[in-house]
TIKOL-336659 format. One record per residue: residue in one letter; x, y, z of N, C-alpha, C in turn. Coordinates in steps of 0.05 Angstrom, whole numbers, plus 32768, in hexadecimal, padded with zeros to 4 digits. Atoms other than C-alpha are relative to their C-alpha. Layout:
<pts>
AXYZXYZXYZ
...
</pts>
This chain:
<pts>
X7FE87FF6800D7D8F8136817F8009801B800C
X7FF67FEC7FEF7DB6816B81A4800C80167FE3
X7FF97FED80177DD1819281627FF87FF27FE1
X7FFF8009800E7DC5818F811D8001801E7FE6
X80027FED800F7DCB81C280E07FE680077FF0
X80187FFC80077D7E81C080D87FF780188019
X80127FEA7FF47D5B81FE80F17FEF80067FF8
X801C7FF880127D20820780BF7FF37FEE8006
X8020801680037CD481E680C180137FF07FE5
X7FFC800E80107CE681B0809280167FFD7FF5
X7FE98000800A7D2A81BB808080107FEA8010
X7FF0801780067D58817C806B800F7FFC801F
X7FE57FFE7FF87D89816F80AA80137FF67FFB
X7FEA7FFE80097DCD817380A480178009801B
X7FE480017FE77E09815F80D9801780087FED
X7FE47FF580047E3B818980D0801880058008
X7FEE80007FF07E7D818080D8801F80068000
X7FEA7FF480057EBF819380E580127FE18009
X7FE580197FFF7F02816380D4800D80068013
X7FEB7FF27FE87F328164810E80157FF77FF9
X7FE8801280077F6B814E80F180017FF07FE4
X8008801B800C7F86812180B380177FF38004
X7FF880057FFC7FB3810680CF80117FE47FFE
X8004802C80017FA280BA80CF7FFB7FFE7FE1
X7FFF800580127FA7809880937FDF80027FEC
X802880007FFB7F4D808F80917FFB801B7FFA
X800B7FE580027F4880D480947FFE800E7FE7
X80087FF680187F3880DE804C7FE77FED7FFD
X800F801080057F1180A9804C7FE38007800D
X80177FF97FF57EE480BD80807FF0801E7FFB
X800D7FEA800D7EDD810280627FF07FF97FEA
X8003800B80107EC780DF80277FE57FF7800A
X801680127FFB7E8F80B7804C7FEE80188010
X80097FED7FFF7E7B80FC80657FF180107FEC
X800D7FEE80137E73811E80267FEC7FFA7FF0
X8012801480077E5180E7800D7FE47FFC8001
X801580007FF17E2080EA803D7FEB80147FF2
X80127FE47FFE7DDE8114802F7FFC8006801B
X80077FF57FE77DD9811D807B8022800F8005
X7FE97FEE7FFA7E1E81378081801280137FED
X7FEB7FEB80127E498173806D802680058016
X7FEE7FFB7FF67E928182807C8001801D8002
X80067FE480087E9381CF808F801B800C8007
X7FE97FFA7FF97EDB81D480A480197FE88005
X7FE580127FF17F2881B780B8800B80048018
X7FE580027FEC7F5681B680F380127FF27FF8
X7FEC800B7FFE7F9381A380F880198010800E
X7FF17FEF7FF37FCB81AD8129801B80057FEB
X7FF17FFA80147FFB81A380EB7FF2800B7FE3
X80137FF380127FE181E080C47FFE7FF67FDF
X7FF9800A8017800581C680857FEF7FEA7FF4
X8018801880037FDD818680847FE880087FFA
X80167FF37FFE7FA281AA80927FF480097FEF
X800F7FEA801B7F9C81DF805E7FFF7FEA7FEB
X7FFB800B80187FB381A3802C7FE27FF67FF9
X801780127FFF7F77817880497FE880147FFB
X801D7FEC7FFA7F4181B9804E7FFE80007FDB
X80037FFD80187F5D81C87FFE7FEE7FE77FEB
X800E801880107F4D81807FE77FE37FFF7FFE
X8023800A7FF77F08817D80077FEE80207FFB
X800F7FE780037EF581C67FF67FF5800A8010
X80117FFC7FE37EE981DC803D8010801A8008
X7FEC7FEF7FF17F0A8218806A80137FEC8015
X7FF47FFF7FEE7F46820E808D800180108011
X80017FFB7FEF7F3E821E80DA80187FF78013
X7FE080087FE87F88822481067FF780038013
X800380077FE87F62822C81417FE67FF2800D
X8014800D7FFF7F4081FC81617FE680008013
X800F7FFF7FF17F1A821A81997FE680137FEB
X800F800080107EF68240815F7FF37FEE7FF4
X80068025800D7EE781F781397FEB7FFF8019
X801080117FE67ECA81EA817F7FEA800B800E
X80127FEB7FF17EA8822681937FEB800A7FE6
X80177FFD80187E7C8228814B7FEE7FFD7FF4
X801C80077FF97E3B822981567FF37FEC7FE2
X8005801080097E39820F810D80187FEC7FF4
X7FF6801A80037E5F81CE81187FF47FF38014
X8019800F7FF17E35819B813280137FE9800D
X7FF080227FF57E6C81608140802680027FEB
X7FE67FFC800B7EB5814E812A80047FE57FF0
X7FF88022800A7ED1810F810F802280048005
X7FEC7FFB7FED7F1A810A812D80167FE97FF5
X7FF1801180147F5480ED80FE801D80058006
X7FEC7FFB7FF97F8F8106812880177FE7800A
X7FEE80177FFC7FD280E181427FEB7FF9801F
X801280047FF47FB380BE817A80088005801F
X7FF77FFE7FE57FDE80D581B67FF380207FFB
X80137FED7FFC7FAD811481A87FE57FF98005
X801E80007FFC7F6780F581AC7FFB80068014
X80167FEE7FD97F58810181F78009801C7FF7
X80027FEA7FFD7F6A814181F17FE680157FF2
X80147FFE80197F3F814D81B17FE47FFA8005
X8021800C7FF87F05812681C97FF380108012
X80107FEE7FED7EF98146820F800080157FED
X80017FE3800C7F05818C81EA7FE47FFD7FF4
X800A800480117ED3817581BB7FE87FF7800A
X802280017FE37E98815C81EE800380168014
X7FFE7FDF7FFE7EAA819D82137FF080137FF9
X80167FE780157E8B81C281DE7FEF7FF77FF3
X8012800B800D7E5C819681D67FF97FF47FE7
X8005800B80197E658179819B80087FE07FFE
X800280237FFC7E57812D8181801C7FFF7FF2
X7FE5800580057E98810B817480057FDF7FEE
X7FF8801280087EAA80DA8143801F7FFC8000
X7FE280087FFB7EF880B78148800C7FE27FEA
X7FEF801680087F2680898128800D7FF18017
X7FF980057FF47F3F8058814D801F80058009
X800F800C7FE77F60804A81847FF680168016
X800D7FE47FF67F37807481B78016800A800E
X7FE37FF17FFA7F7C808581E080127FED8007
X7FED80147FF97FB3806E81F980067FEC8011
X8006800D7FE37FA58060823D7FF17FFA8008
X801B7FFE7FF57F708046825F7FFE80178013
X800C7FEC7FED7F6E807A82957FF580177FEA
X80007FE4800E7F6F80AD825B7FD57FF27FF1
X80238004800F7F29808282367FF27FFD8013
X801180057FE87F0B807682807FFA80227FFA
X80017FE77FFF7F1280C9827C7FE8800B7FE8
X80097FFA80137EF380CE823A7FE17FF88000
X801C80117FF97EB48097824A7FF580148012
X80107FEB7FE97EA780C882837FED801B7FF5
X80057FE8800B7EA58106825B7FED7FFA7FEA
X80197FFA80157E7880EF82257FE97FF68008
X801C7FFF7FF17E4880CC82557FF880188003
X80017FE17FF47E4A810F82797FEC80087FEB
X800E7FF580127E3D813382387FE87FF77FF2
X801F800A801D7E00810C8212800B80077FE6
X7FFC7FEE80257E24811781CD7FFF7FE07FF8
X7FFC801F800E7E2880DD819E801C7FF67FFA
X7FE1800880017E6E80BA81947FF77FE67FFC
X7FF9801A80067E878088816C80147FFD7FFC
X7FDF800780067EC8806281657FF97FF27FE7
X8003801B801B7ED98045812080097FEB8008
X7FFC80177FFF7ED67FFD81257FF77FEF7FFA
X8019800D80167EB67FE680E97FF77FDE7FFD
X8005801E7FFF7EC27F9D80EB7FE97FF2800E
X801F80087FF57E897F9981197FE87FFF7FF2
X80117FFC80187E5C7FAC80DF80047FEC7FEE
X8004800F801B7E707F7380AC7FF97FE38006
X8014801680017E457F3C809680127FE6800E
X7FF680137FFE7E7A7F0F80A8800E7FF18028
X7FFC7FEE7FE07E947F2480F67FE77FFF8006
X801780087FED7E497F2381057FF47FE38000
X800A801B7FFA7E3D7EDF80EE80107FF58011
X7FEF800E7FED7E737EC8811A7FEE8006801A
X800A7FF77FE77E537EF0815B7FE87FF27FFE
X8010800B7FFA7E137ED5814780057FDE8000
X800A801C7FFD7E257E8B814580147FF9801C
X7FEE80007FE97E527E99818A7FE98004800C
X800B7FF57FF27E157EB881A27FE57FED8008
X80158018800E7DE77E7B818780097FE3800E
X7FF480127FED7E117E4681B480057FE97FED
X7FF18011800A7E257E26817680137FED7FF8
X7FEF80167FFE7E647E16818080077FFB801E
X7FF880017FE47E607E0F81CF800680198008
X7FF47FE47FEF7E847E2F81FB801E80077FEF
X7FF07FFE800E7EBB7E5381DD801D7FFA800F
X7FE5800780007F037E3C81E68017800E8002
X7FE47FF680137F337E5E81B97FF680117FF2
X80007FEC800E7F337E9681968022800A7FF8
X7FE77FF7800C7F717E9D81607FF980137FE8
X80077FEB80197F777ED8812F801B80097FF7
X7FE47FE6800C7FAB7EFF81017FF8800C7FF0
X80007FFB80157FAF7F3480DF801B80147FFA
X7FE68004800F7FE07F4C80B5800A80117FEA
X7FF77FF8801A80007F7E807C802180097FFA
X7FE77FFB8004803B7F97805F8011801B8006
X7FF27FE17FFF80477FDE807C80148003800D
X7FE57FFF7FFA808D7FD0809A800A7FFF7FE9
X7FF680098014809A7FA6805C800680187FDF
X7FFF7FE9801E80907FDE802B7FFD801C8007
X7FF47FDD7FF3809D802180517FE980157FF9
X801F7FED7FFF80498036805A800680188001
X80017FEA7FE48059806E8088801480147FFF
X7FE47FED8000807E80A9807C7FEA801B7FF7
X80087FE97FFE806C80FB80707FEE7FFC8018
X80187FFB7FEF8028810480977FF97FE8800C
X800B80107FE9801F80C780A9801B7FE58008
X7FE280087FF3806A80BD80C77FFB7FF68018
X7FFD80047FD2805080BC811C7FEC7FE57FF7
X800480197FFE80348073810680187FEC800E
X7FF380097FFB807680618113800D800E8020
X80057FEB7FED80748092815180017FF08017
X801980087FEC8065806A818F7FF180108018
X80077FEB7FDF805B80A581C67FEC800C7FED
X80117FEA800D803080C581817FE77FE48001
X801780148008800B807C81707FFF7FEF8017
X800C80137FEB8007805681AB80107FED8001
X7FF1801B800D802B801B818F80027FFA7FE0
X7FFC800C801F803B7FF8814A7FE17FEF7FF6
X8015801A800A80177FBB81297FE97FF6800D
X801C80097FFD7FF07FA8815D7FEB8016800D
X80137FEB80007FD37FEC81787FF2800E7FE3
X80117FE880217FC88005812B7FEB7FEB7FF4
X8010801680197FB17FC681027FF37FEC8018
X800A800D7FF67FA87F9D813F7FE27FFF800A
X80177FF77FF57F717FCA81567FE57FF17FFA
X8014801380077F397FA681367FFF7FE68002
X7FFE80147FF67F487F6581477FF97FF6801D
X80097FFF7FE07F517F72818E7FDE7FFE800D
X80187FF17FF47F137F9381937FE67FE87FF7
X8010802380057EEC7F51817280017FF58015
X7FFE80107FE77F0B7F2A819C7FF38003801D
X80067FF57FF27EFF7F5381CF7FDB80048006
X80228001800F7EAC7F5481B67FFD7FE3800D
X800280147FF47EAF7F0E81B380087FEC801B
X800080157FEA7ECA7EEE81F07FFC800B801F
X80027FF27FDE7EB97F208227801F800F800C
X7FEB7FFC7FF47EDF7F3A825B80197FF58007
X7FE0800E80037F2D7F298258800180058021
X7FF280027FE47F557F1482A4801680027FFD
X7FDF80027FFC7F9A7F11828C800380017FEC
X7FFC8001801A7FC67F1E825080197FFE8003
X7FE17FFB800480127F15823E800080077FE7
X7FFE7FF58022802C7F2A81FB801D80047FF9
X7FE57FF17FFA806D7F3481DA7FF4800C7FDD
X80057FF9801880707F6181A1801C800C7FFA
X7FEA800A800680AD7F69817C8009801D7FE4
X7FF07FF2801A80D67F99814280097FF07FEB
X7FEF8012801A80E37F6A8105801680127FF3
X7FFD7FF1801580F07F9880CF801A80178005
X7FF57FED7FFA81147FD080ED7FFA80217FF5
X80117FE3800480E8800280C4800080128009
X800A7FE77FEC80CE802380F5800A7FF9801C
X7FF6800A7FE680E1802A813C7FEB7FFD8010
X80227FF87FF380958012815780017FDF7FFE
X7FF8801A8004808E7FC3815A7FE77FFF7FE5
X800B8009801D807A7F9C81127FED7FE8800C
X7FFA801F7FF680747F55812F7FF17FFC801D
X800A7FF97FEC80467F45815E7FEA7FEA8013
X8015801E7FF6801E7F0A81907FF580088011
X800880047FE77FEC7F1281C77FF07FF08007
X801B80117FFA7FC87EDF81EF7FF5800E8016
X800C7FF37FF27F907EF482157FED7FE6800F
X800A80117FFA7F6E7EC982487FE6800E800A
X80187FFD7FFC7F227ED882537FF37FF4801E
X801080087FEC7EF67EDB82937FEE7FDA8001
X8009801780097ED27EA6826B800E7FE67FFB
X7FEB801680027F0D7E7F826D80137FF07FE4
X7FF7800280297F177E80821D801D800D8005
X7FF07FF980097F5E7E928206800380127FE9
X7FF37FF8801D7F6D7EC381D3801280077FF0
X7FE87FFC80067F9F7EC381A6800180187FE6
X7FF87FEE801A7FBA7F03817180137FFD7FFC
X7FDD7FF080087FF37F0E814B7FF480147FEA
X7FFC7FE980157FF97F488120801E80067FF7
X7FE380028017802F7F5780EA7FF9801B7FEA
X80047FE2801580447F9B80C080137FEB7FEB
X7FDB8010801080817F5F80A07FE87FE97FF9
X80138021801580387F2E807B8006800A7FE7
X80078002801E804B7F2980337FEE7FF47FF9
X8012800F800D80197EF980257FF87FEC8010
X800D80177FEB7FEB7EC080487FE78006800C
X80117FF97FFB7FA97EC5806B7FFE8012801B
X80057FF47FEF7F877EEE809C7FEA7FF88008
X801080167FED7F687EB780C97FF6800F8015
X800A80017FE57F367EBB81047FF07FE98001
X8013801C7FFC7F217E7A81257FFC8008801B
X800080107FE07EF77E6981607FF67FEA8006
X8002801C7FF87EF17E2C817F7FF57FFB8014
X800D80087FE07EC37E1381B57FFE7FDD7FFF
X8007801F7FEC7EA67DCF81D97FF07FF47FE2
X8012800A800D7E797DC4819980057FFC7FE9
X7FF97FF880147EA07DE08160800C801A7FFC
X7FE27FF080077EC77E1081397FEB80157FEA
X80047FEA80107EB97E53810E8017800A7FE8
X7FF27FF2800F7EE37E6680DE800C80127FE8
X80097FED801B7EF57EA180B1801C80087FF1
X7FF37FF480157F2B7EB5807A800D7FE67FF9
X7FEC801580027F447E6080748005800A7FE0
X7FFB8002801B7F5D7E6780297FF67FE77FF0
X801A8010801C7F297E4A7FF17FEE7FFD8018
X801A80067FF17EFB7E47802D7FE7801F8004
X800C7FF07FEA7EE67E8B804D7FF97FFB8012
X80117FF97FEB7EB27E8E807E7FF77FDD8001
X800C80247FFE7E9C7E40809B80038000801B
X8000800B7FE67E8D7E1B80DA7FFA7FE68001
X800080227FF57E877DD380F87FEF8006801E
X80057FFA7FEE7E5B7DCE812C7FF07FDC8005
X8011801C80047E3B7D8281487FE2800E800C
X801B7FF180017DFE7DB381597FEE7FF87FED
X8008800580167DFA7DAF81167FFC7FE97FED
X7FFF801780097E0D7D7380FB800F7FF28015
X7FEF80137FE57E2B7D33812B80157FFA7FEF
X7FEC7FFD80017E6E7D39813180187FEE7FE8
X7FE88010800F7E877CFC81137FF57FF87FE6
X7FFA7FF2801A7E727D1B80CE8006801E7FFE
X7FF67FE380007E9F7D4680C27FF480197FE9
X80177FF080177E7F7D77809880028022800E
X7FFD7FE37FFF7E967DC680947FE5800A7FF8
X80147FE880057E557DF7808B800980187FFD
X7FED7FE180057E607E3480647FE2800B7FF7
X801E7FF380027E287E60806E7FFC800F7FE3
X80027FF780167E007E72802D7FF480268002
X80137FEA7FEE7DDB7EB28056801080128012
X7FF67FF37FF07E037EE4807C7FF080208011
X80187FEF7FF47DE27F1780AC800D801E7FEC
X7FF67FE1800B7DD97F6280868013800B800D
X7FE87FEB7FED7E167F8E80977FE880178005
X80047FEA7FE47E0C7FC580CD7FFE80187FEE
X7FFE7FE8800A7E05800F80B18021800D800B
X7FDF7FF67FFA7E4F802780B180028013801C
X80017FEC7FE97E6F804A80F07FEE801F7FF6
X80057FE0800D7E66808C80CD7FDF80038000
X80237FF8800E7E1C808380B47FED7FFC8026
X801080087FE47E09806181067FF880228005
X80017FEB7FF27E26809E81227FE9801B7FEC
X80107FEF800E7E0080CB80E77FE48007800B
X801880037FF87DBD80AE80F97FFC8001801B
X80027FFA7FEA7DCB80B5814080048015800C
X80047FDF7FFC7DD480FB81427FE8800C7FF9
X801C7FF6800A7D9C8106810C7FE87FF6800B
X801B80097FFA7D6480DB812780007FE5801B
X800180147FED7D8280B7816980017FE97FFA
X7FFE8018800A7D8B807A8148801A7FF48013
X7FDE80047FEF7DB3804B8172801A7FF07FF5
X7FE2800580127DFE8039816980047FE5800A
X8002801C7FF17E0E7FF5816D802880018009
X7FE37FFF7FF27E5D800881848004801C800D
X80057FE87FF37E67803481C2801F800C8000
X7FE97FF77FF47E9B805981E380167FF28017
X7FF480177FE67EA480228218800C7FEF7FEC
X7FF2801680167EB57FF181DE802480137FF4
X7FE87FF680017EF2802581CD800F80028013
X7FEF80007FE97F048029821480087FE38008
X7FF380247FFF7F0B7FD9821180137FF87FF8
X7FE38004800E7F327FDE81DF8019800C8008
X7FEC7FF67FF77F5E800981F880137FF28019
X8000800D7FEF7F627FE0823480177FEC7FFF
X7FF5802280027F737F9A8216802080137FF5
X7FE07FFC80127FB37FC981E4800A8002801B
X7FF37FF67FEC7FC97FE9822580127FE38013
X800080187FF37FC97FA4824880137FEE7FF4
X7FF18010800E7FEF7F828214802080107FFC
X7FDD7FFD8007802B7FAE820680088006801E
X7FF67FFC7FDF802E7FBE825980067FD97FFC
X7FF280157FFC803D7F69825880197FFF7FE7
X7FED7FFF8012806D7F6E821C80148010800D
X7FEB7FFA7FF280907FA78241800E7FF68015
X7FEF80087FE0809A7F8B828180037FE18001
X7FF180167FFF809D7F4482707FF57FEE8012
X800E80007FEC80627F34829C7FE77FF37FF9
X801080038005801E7F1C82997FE780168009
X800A7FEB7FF87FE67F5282A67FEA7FF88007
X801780037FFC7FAC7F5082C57FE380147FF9
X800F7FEE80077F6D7F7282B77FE980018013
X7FFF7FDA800C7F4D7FA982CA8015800F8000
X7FE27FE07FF87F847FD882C07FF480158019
X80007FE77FF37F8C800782F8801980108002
</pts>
């Protein structure tokens, strides 16, 4: 452990940390899962919009700090957690491994890949701990999929279709503080850089390295000026296809992920089903017969708690920094074919 707010024989430790921002919608939430903590304390705010700031330091009973090379330079702040618009995270991050401190983030890690290739560098470099939120990896449900992909249950994989989906065009989410959603030079993109993010990054888990992507993504609503409406297929090294759409304009309907290989099928949110698969592994084929597992693997210890225990006692993280620079990758990849109207190849250079 490179810092921690333990300095006594026997005394409790305690990561201490400073908010950088509340920018993002999460960012109460994750204060919350902070305070919560007995291994963590909040001991301060930033924010480059002081207004926000003091509101967020008053709520949480903390000091407000306007400058942030103090935040950074404070021998007692052990790490950050990083809830800003997101055309600030590189800047925030290096600053923030700089001064040595561990770095937790909201997604997505930036905008660009050159900017998260920059970032991967700097926290190798540093030895600090860093995590991206990208909780879905943690639930009982997302790991039984990986494990029965991983289990050669249903073959080789195929297809991979997903959506997901809410109403924050439809009903006007996004406005005061958290207005630069609709931003795209502040957020990156719309629907599918904000909500898409977790999807991608599954996908992205599950089928390996992507070769090519097109995409169109689209303005329904007129809400916001950021796209609502949204499709990408992604074709895999492994030769799988993946398909997303994302939507801020879903009133209602599910929020499907299927994959499909040589053997059988996975599938999760069908309506009156949930979670089920078909596999002739399992049973021969020509009975048809869905399996809906009674047993799901334990969920993961939340981003927050990984990174906790991996500051306090090296415990390891099961989502890196490279997994945020993927992601970053595949968004970048998809709205560069939507702009230009193109198909893209991957690696970005």
């Amino acid at each position: 452990m490179r810092a921690s707010g333990a300095d006594k024989a026997g005394e409790a430790q305690m990561v201490r940390i400073a908010m950088l921002s509340f920018a993002h919608v999460h960012a109460d939430g994750y204060a919350r899962q902070v305070t919560e903590s007995p291994e963590a304390e909040i001991r301060c705010v930033w924010d480059h919009d002081a207004e926000r700031g003091r509101a967020a330091a008053e709520r949480w009973k903390v000091p407000f700090v306007a400058d942030l090379n103090a935040v950074l330079s404070d021998p007692e702040v052990d790490a950050v957690v990083l809830n800003s618009e997101t055309d600030r995270h590189t800047e925030l991050i290096l600053e923030s491994v700089r001064h040595g401190k561990h770095v937790f983030t909201e997604k997505a890690l930036t905008i660009t890949t050159k900017d998260a290739d920059e970032v991967v560098k700097a926290v190798k470099s540093a030895g600090i701990k860093f995590m991206i939120s990208l909780p879905s990896r943690t639930t009982p449900e997302v790991l039984f999929m990986k494990r029965v992909l991983d289990d050669g249950l249903i073959g080789d994989v195929t297809l991979m279709r997903a959506r997901i989906a809410h109403s924050a065009s439809l009903d006007s989410w996004f406005g005061g503080g958290s207005a630069w959603f609709g931003d795209a030079k502040a957020a990156g993109g719309g629907a599918l850089f904000d909500l898409g993010c977790h999807t991608v990054d599954v996908m992205r888990w599950f089928l390996g390295e992507p070769s090519a992507a097109v995409s169109r993504v689209s303005n329904f609503s007129g809400r916001y000026d950021i796209d609502d409406n949204c499709v990408m297929l992604v074709e895999f090294k492994n030769k799988a296809l993946g398909i997303l759409d994302v939507s801020w304009v879903h009133r209602s309907g599910p929020n499907m992920m299927e994959i499909y290989g040589t053997e059988g099928c996975v599938i999760r949110g069908a309506p009156g089903h949930g979670l089920m698969f078909t596999s002739r592994k399992v049973r021969p084929v020509d009975v048809p017969a869905w399996v809906q597992p009674t047993e799901l693997p334990k969920a993961l210890p939340s981003p927050m708690n990984q990174w906790l225990g991996a500051i306090l006692r090296d415990e390891p993280m099961t989502i890196t920094v490279e997994d945020g620079r993927n992601l970053t990758e595949m968004l970048e990849a998809c709205y560069l074919a939507a702009r230009e109207g193109r198909e893209v190849r991957f690696p970005l250079t």
